[in-house]
ROSE-4610 file (N, C-alpha, C; in Angstrom, 1 decimal, always signed):
// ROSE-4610
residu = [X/X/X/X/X/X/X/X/X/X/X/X/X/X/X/X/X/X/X/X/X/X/X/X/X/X/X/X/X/X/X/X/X/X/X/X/X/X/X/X/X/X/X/X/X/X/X/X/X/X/X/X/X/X/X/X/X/X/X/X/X/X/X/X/X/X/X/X/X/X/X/X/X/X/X/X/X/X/X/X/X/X/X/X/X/X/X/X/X/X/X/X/X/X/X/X/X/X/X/X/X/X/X/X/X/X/X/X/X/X/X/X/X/X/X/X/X/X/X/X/X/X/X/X/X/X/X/X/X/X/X/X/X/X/X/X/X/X/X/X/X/X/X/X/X/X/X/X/X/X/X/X/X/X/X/X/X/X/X/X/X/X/X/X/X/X/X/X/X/X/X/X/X/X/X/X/X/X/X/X/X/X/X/X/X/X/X/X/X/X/X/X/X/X/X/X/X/X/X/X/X/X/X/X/X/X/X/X/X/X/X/X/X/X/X/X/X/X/X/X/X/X/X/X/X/X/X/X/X/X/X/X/X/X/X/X/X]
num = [1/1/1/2/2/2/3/3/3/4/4/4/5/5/5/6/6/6/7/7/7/8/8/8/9/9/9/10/10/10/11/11/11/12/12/12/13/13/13/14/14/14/15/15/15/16/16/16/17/17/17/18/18/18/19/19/19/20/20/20/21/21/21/22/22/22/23/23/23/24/24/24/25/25/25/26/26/26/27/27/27/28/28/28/29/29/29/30/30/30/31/31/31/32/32/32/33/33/33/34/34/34/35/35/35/36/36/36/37/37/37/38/38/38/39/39/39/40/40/40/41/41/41/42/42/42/43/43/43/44/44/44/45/45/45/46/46/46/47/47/47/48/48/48/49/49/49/50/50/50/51/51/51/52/52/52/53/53/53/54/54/54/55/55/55/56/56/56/57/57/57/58/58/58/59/59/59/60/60/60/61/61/61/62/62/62/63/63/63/64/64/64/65/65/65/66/66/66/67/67/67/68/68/68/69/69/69/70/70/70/71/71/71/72/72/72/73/73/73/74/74/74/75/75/75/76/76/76/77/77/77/78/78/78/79/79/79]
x = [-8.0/-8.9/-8.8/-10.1/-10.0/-10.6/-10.3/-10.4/-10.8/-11.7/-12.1/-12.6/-12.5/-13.6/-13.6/-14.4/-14.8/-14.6/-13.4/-12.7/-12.1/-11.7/-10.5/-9.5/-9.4/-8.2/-6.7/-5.5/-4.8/-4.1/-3.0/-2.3/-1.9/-1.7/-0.9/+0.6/+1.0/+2.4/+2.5/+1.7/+1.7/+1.3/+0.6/+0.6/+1.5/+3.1/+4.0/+4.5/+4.2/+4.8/+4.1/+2.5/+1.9/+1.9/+3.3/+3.3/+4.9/+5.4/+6.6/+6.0/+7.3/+7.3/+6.9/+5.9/+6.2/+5.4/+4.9/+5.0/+3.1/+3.0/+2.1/+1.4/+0.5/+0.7/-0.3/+0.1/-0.7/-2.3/-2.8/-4.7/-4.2/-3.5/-4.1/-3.3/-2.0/-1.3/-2.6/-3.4/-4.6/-5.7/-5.6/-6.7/-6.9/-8.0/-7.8/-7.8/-8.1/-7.9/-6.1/-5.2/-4.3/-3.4/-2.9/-2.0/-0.4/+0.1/+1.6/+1.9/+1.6/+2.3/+2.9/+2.2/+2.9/+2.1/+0.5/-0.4/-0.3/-0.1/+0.0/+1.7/+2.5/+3.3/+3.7/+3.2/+3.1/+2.1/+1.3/+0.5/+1.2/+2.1/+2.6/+3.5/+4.7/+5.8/+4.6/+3.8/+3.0/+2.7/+1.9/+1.7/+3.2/+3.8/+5.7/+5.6/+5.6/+6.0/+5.1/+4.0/+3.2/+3.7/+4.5/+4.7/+3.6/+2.9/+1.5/+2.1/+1.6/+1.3/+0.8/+0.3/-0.6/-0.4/-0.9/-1.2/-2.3/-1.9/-2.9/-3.6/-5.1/-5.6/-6.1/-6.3/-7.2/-8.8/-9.2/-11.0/-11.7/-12.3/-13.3/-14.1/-15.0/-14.2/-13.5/-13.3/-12.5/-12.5/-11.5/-11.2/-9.7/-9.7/-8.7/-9.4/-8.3/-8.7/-7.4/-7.3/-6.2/-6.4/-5.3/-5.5/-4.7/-4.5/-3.9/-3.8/-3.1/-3.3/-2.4/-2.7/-2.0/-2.2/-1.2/-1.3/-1.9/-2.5/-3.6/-1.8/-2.2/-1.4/-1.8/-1.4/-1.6/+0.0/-0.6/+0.0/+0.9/+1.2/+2.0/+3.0/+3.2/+3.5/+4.9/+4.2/+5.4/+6.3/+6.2/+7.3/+9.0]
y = [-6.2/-5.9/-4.4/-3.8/-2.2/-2.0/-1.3/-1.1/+0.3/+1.0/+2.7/+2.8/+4.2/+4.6/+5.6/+6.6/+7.6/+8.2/+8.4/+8.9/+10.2/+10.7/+12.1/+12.3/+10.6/+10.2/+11.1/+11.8/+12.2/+13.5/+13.9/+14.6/+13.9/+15.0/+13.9/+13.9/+14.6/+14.2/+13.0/+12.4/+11.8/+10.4/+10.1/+8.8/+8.4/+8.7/+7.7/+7.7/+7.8/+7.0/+6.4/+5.9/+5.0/+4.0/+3.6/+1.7/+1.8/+3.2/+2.6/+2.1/+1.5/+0.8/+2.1/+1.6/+2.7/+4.1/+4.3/+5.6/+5.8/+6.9/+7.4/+8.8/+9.0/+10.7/+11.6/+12.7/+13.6/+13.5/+12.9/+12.1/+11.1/+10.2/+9.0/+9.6/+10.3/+10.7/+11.2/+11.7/+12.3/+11.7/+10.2/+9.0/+8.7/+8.6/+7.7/+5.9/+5.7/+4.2/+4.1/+4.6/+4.7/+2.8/+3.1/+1.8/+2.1/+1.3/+1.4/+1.7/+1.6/+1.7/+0.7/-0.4/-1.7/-2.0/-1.9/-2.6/-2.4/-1.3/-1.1/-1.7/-1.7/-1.9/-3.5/-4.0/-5.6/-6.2/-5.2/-6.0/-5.6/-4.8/-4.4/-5.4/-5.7/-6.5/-7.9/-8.3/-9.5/-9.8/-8.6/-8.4/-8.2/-7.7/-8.0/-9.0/-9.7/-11.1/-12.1/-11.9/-12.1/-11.8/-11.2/-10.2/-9.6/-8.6/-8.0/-6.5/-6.0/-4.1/-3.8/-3.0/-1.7/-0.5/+0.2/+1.8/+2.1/+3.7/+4.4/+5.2/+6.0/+7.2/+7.9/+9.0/+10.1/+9.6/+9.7/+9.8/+11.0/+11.6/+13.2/+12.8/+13.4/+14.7/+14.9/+13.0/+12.4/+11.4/+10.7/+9.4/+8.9/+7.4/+6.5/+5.6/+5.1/+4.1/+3.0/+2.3/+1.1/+0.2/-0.3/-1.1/-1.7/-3.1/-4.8/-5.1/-5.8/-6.6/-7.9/-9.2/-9.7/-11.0/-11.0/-12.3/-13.1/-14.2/-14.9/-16.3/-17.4/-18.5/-19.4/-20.5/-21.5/-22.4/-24.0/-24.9/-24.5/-23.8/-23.5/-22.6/-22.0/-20.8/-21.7/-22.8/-24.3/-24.4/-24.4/-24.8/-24.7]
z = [-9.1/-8.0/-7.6/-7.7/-7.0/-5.8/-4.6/-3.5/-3.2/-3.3/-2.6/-1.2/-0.8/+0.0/+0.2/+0.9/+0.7/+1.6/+2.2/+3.0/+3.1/+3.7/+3.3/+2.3/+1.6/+0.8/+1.8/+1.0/+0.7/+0.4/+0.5/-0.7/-2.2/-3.3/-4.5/-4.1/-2.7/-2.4/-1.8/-0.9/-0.3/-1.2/-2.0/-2.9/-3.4/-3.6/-3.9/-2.5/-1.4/-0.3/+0.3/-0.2/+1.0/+0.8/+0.4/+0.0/+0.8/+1.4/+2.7/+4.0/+4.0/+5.5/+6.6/+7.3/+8.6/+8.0/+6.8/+6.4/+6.9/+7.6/+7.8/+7.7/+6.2/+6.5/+7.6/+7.4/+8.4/+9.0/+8.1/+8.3/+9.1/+8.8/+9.6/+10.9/+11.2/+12.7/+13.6/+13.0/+13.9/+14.0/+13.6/+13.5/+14.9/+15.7/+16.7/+16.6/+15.2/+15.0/+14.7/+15.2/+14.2/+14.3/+13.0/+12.5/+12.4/+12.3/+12.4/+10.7/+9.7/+8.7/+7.6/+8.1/+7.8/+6.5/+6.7/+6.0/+4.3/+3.9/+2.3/+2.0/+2.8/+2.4/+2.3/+3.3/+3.1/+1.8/+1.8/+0.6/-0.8/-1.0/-2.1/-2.2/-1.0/-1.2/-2.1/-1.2/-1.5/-3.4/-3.7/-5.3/-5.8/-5.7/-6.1/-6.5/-5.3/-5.8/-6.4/-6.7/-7.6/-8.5/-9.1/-10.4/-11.2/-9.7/-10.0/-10.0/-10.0/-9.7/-9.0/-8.1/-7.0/-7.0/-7.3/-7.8/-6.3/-5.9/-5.7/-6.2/-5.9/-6.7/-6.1/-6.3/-5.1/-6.0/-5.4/-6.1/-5.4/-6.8/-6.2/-6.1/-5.2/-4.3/-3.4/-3.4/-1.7/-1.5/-1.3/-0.9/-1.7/-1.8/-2.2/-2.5/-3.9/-4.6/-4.4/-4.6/-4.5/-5.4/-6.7/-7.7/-7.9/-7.3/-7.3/-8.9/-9.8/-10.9/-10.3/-10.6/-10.4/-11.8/-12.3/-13.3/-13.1/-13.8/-13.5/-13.7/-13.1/-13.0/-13.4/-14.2/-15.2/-15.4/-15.5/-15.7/-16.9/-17.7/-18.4/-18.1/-16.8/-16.4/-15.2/-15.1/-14.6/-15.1/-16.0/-17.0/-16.9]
């Protein structure tokens, strides 16, 4: 599953930490919608345990991309 928008995106410093707890960088501190920091990081723990993946991306000219894999599940996988 991929997720964009066309946003301000980021720094490339800032994409290996928006999957911490709490972690908020300098764009969203000046959000007036602001969020606590929780949300990328609960969805990462979630695909974990899937035994999926989540990657972020910058997209040009601007924005963020977010990319989920998660194994697909099958009666053989019971076993």
């Amino acid at each position: 599953m991929c997720v964009a928008d066309d946003g301000p995106g980021t720094t490339a410093s800032n994409l290996e930490r928006l999957f911490d707890v709490f972690y908020r960088d300098d764009m969203a501190r000046s959000n007036p919608h602001k969020g606590s920091g929780l949300g990328l990081a609960i969805v990462k723990k979630m695909v974990q345990q899937m035994k999926g993946s989540i990657n972020a991306a910058q997209v040009e000219p601007h924005g963020l991309q977010i990319v989920m894999r998660i194994p697909r599940y099958t009666k053989a996988d019971n076993h």
